[in-house]
C-alpha positions as CSV (number, residue, x, y, z in Angstrom):
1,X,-58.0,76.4,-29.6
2,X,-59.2,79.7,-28.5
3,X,-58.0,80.6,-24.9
4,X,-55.9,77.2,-24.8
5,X,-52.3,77.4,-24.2
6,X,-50.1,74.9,-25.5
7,X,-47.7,73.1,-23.0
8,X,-44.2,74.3,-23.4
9,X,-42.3,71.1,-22.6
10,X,-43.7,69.7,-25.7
11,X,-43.3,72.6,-27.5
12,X,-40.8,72.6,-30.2
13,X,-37.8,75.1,-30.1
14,X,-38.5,78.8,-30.9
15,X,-37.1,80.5,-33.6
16,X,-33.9,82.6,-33.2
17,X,-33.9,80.5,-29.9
18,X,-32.7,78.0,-27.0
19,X,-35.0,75.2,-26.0
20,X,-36.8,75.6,-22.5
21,X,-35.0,73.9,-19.6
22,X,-36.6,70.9,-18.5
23,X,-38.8,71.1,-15.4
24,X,-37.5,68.6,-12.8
25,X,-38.5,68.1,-8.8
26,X,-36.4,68.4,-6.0
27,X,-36.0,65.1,-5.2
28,X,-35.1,63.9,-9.3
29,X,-32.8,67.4,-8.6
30,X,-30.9,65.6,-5.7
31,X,-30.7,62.0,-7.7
32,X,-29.1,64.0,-10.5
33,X,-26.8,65.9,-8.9
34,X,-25.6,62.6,-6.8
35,X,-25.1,60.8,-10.3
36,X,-22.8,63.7,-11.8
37,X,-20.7,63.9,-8.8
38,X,-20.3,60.3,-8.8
39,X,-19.2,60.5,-12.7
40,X,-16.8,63.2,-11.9
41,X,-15.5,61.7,-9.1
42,X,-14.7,58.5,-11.1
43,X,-13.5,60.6,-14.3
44,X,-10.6,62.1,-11.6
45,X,-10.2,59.1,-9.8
46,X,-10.4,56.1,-12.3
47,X,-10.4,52.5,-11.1
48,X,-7.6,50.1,-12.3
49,X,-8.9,47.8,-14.6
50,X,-8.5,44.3,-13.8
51,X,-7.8,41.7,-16.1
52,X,-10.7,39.8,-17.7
53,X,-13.2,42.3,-15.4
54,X,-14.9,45.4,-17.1
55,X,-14.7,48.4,-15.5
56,X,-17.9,49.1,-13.0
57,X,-20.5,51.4,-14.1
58,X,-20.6,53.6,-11.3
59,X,-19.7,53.2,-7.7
60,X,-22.9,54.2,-6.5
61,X,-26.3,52.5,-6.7
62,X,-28.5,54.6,-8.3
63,X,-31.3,53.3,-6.4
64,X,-34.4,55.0,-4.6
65,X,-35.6,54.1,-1.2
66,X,-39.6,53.5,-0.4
67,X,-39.6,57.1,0.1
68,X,-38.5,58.5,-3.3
69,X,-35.0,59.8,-1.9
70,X,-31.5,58.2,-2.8
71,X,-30.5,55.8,-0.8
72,X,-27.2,56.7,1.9
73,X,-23.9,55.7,0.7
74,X,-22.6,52.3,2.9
75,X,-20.0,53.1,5.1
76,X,-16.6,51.6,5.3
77,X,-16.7,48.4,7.2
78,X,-13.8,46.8,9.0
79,X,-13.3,42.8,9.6
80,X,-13.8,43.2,12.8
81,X,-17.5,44.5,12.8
82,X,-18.1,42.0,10.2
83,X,-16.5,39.4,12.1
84,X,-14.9,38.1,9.2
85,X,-17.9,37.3,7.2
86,X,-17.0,40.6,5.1
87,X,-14.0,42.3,3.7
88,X,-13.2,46.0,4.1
89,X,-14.4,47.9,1.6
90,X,-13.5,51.8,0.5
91,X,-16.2,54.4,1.3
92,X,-19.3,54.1,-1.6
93,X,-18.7,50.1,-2.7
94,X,-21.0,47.6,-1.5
95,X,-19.0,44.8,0.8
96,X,-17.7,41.7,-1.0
97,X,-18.0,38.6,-0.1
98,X,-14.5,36.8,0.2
99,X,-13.8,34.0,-2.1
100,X,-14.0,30.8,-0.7
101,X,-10.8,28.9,-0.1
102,X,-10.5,25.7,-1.5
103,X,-8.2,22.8,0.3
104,X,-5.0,22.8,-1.0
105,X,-4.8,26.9,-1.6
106,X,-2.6,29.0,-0.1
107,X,-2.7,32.9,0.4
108,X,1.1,33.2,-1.1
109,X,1.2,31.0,-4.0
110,X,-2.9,31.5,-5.2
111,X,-4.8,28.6,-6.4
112,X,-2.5,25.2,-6.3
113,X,-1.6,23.0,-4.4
114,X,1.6,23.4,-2.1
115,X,4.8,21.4,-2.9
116,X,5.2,18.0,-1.2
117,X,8.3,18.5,1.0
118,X,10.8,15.8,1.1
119,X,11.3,15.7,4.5
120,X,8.1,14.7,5.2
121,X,7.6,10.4,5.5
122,X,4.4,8.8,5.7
123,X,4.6,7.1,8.9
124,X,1.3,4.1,9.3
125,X,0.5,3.6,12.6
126,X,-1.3,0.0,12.1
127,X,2.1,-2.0,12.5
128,X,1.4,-5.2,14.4
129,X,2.3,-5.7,18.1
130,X,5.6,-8.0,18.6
131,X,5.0,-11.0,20.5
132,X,7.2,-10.6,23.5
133,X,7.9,-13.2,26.6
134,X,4.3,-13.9,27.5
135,X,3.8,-16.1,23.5
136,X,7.4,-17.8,24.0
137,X,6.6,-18.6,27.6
138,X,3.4,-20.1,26.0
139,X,5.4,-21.7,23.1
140,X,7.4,-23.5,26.2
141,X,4.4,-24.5,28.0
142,X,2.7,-26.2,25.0
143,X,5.7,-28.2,24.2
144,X,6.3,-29.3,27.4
145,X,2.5,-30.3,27.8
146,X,3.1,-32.1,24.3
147,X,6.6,-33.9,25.9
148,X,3.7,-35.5,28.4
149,X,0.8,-36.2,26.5
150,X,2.2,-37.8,23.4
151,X,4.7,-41.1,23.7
152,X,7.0,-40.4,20.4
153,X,8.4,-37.0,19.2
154,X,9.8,-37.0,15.6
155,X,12.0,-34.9,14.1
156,X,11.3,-34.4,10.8
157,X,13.4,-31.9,7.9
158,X,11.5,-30.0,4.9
159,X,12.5,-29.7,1.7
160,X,11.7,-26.8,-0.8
161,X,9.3,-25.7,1.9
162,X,5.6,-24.6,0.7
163,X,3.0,-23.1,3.6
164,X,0.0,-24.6,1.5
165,X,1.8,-28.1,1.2
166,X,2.8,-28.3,5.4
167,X,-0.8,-27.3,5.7
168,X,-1.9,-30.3,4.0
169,X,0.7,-32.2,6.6
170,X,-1.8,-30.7,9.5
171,X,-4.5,-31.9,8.2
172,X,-3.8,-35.6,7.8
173,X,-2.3,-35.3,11.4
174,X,-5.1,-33.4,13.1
175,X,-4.7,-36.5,15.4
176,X,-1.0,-35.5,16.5
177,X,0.9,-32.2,17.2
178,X,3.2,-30.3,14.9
179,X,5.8,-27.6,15.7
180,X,7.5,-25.7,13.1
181,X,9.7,-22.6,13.5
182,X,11.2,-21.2,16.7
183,X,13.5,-23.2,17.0
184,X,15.6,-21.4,19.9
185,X,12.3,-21.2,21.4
186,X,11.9,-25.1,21.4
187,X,15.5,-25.9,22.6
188,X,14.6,-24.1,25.6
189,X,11.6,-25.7,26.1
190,X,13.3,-28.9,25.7
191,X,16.6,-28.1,27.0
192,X,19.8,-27.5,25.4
193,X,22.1,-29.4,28.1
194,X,21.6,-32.3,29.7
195,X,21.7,-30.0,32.8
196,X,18.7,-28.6,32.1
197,X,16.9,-30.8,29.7
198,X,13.2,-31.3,30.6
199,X,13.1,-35.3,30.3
200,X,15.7,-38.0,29.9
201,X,17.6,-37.3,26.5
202,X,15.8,-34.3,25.3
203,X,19.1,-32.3,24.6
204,X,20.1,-34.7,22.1
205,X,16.6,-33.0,20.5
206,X,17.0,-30.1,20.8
207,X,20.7,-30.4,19.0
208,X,19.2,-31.3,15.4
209,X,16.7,-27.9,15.5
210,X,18.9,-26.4,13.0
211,X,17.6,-25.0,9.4
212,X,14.1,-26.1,8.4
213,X,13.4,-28.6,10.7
214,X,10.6,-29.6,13.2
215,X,9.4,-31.5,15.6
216,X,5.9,-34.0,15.3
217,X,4.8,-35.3,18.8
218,X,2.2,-38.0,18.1
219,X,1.5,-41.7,19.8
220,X,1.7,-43.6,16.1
221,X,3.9,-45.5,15.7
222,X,7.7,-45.4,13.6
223,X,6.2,-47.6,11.0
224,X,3.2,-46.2,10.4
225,X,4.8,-42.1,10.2
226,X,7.6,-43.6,8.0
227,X,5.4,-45.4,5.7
228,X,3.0,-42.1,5.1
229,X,5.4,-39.4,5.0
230,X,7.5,-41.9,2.7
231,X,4.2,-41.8,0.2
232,X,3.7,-37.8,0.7
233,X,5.0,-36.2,-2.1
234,X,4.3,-32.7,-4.2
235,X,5.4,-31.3,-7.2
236,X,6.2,-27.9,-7.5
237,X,7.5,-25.1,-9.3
238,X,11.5,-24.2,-8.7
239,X,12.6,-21.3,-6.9
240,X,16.1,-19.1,-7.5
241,X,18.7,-21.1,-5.9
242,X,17.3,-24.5,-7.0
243,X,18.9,-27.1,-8.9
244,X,17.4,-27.9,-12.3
245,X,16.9,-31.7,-12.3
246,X,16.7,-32.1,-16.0
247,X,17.5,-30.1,-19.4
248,X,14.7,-27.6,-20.9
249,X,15.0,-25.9,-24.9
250,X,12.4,-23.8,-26.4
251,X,11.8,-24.2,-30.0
252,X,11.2,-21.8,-32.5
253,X,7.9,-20.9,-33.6
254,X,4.5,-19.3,-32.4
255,X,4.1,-19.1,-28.7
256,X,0.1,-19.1,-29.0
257,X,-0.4,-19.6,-25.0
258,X,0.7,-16.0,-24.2
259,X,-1.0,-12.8,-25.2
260,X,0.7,-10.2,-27.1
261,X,1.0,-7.8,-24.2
262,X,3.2,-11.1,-22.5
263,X,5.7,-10.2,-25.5
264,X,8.0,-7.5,-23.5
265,X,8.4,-9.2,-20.4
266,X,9.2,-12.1,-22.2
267,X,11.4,-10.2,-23.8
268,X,13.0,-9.1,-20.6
269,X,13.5,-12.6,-19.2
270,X,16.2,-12.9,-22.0
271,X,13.9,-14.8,-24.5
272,X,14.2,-13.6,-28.4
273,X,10.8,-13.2,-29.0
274,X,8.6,-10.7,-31.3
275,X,5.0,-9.9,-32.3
276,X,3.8,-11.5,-35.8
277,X,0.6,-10.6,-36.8
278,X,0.0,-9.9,-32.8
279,X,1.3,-13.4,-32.4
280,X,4.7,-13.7,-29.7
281,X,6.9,-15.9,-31.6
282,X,10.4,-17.4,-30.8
283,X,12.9,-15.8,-33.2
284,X,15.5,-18.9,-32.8
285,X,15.7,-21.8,-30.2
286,X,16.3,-21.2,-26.6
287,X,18.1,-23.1,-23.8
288,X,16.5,-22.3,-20.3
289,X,18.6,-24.4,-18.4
290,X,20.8,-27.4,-18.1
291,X,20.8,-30.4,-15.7
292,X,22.1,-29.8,-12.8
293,X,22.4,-25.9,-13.0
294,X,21.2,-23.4,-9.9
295,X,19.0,-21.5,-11.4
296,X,18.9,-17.7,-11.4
297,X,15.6,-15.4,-10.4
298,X,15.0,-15.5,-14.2
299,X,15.4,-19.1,-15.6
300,X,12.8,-20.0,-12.7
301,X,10.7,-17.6,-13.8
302,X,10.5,-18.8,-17.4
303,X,10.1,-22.1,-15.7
304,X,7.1,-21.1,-14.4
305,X,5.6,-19.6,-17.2
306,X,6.0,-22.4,-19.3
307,X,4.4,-24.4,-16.6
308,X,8.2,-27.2,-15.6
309,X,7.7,-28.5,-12.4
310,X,11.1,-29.0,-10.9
311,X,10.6,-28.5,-6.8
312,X,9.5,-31.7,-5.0
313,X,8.2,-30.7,-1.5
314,X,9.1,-33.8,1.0
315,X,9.1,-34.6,4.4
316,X,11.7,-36.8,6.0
317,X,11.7,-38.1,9.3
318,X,15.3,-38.2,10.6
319,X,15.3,-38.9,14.6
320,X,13.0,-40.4,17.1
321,X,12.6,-39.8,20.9
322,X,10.4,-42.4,23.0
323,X,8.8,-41.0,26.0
324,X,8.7,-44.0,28.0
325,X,11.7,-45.3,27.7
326,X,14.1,-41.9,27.1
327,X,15.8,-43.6,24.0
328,X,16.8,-41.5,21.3
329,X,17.3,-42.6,18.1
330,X,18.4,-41.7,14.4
331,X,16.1,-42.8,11.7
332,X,18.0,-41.3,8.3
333,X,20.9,-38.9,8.0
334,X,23.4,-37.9,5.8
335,X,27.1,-38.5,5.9
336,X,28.1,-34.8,7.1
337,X,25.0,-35.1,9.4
338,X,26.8,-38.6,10.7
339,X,30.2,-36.4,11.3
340,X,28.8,-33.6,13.1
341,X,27.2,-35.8,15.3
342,X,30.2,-37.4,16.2
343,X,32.0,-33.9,16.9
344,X,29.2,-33.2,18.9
345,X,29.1,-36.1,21.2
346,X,33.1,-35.6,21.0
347,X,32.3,-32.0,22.0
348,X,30.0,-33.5,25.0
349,X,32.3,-35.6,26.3
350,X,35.0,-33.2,26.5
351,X,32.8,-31.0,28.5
352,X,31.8,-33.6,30.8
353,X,35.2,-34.4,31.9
C-alpha cells in the first residue's frame, strides 16, 4: 500500500493518455522483427495459389533453436548436392520431397498410363523347336528296323479320323507297330522306286501312302487283323464336310435340356427359338438336315448339341506285304483305287522300257 508501486504493465491506461509500450527482450525483439519482414515480404511478393492447396502461412519457421535465438533460414539447395533425393527449393522454403513416380506415369502427360502404340506386336519366345533331319532320319531308321523285325506290313486307311479312337487302336496292338503320318517320310524309308526300294516290292508300299493312310507292321496273321479291325467300330459325332446318313426335324415345344443362357446361340445356329417363362422353346418345327446332305459348320453343330451321332470311325485294311516271301498284295479297294492302280503299273512299265 504505502511505499508500494504498482507494476505498470498491468496497469490500465492513464487518463488523457496512450498505453505504455510493452517491454520485450532482445532476443523476442529479433523473433519479431524476423516475423514482420517475413509478412511484408509475402504481402509484396504473394504466392500463386494452387488449386485445392491453401496458401502457406508463412515461409519461414517461426521456430527457436536450444538457445532461445531464431533459427537460420535454409539455403537453396541444388539436385546435385542432394543427389536427387531433394528438389531445389527458392531461398526460405524447407526442401520437398519429390512425389514418387508410379509405373505407368510419365513426366509429359501426368498421372496415366501411356498409349499402347500399334506398332508394337507381342512377340512369345516359347515357340517349339522344329524337328529337322536328325527325327526323319530316325523316322527312317525305325521303319526300316520294323521292315526286319516284323513278317507282315498292313496298310490300313482311316475314316473320319479321331486321335482318342487310333489311340484305342495302339492299345489293343501294343504287341505290333503302328505308323501314322509322314508319309513322304515313310516312302523314303521304304523306297519310292524299285531302284531304291529297301526290300523286294516295297515301292508298291510306299505308292498307296496317300491321304489318311498308314502302315501296321505286326507278325499276326491276315485273318486274325481282318477279323478284329472288321469288329472295331465307333460312333461319333459328324464334322463340317460330312454326309448326313439319315434325316433329323426338331419339333416344336419346350427344349428343357438347355439353359436359358443356351437361348442366343441357339438362336444364332439358325434355330427359331425364344425364352418362355425362362424356358428355350421351339417357335415352329425345324429340319436340321436331310439324308444324304454335306453338312455345313452349323447343322453339325446342332447335331452335336442335340446329341445325333452320325461319324463312324473305321479302320480298313486295304494291302498286305509279306516279309519272307516279297509278295504284295491287295486286300480291299475301290473301283477308282482299282484304276489308278492300273495307270500306275501302266505308268511303271512305260518307264521301264
Amino acid at each position: 500500500m504505502g511505499g508500494s508501486t504498482a507494476d505498470p504493465m498491468l496497469a490500465g491506461p492513464r487518463r488523457g493518455g496512450t498505453p505504455p509500450a510493452p517491454q520485450h527482450s532482445p532476443v523476442e525483439l529479433a523473433h519479431l522483427v524476423l516475423i514482420d519482414s517475413g509478412r511484408k515480404r509475402q504481402q509484396h511478393h504473394p504466392q500463386p495459389r494452387r488449386h485445392g492447396c491453401a496458401r502457406p502461412r508463412s515461409r519461414h519457421p517461426e521456430v527457436l533453436n536450444s538457445a532461445g535465438l531464431p533459427k537460420p533460414l535454409p539455403a537453396q539447395q541444388s539436385r546435385s548436392e542432394t543427389q536427387g533425393d531433394y528438389t531445389g527449393t527458392a531461398r526460405g522454403s524447407p526442401p520437398v520431397l519429390p512425389a514418387a513416380r508410379t509405373a505407368g506415369t510419365s513426366e509429359h502427360h501426368g498421372v496415366g498410363a501411356m498409349p499402347k502404340s500399334k506398332r508394337d506386336r507381342k512377340v512369345s519366345l516359347t515357340r517349339t523347336p522344329r524337328k529337322g533331319l536328325e527325327a526323319k532320319q530316325t523316322l527312317i531308321a525305325e521303319l526300316r528296323k520294323c521292315v526286319d523285325t516284323y513278317k507282315y506290313i498292313f496298310v490300313f486307311s482311316v475314316a473320319n479320323m479321331r486321335n482318342n479312337k487310333l489311340k484305342d487302336v495302339r492299345n489293343a496292338w501294343k504287341h505290333s507297330r503302328i505308323f501314322f503320318g509322314k508319309n513322304k517320310v515313310m516312302m523314303v524309308a521304304l523306297g519310292r522306286e524299285p531302284s531304291s526300294e529297301y526290300k523286294e516290292n516295297l515301292h508298291k508300299v510306299s505308292k498307296h501312302l496317300r491321304g489318311e493312310v498308314g502302315l501296321l507292321f505286326t507278325n499276326r496273321t491276315k485273318d486274325e487283323v481282318d477279323e478284329w479291325f472288321s469288329k472295331f467300330k465307333e460312333v461319333d459325332f459328324a464334322r463340317a464336310g460330312n454326309k448326313a446318313t439319315y434325316t433329323v426335324s426338331l419339333d416344336t415345344g419346350p427344349l428343357e435340356q438347355f439353359p436359358h443362357s443356351m437361348e442366343p446361340q441357339l438362336r444364332q445356329l439358325g434355330l427359331p427359338t425364344a425364352l418362355k417363362k425362362g424356358v428355350v422353346t421351339l417357335l415352329s418345327d425345324y429340319e436340321v438336315c436331310k439324308e444324304g446332305d454335306v453338312l455345313t459348320p452349323e447343322q453339325a453343330r446342332v447335331l452335336k448339341l442335340f446329341g445325333y451321332e452320325m461319324a463312324e470311325f473305321k479302320v480298313t485294311i486295304k494291302f498286305l506285304w509279306n516279309s519272307e516271301t516279297g509278295d504284295f498284295q491287295k486286300l480291299v479297294g475301290d473301283a477308282t483305287e482299282e484304276e489308278e492302280d492300273e495307270e500306275e503299273e501302266e505308268d511303271d512299265d512305260s518307264n521301264e522300257d
